[in-house]
C-alpha positions in Angstrom: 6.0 -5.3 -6.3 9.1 -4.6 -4.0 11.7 -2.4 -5.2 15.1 -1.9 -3.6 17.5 0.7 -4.3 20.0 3.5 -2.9 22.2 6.2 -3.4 25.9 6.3 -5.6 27.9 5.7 -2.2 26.1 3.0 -0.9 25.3 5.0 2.3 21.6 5.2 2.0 19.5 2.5 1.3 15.9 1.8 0.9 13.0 -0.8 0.3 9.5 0.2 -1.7 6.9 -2.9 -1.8 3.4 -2.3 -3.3 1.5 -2.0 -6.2 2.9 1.3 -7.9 0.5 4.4 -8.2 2.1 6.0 -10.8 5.0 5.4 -13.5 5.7 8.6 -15.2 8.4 10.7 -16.7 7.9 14.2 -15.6 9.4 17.7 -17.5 8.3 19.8 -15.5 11.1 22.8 -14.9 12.0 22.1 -10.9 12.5 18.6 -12.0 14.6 19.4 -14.9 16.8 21.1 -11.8 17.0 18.3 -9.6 17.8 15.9 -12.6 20.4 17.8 -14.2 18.2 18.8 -17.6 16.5 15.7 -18.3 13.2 15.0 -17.4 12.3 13.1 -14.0 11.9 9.7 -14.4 9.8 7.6 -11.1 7.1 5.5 -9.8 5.4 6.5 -7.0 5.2 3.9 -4.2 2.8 3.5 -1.6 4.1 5.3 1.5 3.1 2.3 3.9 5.5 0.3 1.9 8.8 2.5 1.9 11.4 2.5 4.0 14.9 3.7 4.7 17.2 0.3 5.2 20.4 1.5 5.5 21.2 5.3 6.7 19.3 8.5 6.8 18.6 10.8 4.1 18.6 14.6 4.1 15.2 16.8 3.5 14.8 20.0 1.4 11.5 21.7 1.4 11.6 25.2 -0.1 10.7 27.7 2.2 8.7 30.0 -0.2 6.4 28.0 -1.7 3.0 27.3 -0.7 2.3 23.4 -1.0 6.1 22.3 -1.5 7.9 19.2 -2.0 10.1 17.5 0.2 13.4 16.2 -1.3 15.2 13.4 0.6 18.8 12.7 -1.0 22.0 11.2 0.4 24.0 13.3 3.0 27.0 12.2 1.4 27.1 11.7 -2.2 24.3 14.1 -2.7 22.0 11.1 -4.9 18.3 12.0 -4.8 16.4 9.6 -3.8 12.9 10.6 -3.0 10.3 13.1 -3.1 7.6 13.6 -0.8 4.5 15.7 -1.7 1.8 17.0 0.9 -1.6 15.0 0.3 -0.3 12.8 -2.0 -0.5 9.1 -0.5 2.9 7.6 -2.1 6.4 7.9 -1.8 7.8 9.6 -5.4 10.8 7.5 -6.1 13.6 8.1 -8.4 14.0 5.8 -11.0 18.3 6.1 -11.1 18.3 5.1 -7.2 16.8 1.4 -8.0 18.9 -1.4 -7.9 17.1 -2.5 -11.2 16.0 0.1 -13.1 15.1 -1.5 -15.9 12.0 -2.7 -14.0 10.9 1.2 -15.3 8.4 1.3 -18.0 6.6 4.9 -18.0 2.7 5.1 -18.5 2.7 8.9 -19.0 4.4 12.1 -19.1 4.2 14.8 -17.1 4.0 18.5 -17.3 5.4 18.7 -20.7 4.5 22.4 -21.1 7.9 22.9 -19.6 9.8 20.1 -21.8 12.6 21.1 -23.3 13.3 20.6 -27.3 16.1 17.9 -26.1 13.4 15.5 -24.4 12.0 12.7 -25.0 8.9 11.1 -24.9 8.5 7.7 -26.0 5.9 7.0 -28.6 2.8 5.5 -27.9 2.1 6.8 -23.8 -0.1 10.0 -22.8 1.6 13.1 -22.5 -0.3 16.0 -20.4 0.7 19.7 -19.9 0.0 19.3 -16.5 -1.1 16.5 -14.7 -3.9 14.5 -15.9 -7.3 14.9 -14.8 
């Protein structure tokens, strides 16, 4: 599979090609943060396959926490586009960055002891508390 996407601006750009690792919706609360509310929707991409086509993106890791996530969003217009977690082999990548989203069909969701009343899961895929086993 190859994805292509990019930011609101049109100043970051990226290619994803691979078989996806993971298509999930995820509730948990930091992602409600970074999305605004809603849950997180991505596919996580093989990390061999991504890369950065058109500018460069800036990081945010949290200082404070053991184990933490590295957010990669447009310098401009502020569009996150990636996550990057240590250990895992794929590149998490945000389903409202691809040129196509509608290429998005989640297997499961994620961390829904933190969903709020407001989301949504869609009928018929596994929901887990946490992550799955």
């Amino acid at each position: 599979m190859k994805l292509e996407g990019g930011c609101y601006c049109g100043g970051l750009r990226y290619v994803a090609e691979g078989e996806p690792m993971m298509k999930a919706q995820c509730h948990c609360r930091e992602c409600q943060y970074i999305t605004g509310g809603s849950p997180n929707v991505f596919i996580a991409m093989p990390i061999a396959g991504f890369a950065y086509t058109k500018g460069t993106p800036k990081q945010f890791t949290r200082s404070d926490l053991e184990r933490a996530v590295t957010r990669e969003f447009c310098p401009d217009c502020g569009t996150h586009v990636v996550t990057r977690s240590p250990g895992f082999p794929a590149v998490i990548v945000k389903v409202g960055s691809l040129d196509d989203p509608s290429v998005f069909k989640p297997d499961m969701a994620i961390f829904t002891v933190d969903k709020q009343a407001f989301h949504h899961v869609p009928d018929g895929i596994p929901a887990f508390e946490r992550l799955p086993g």
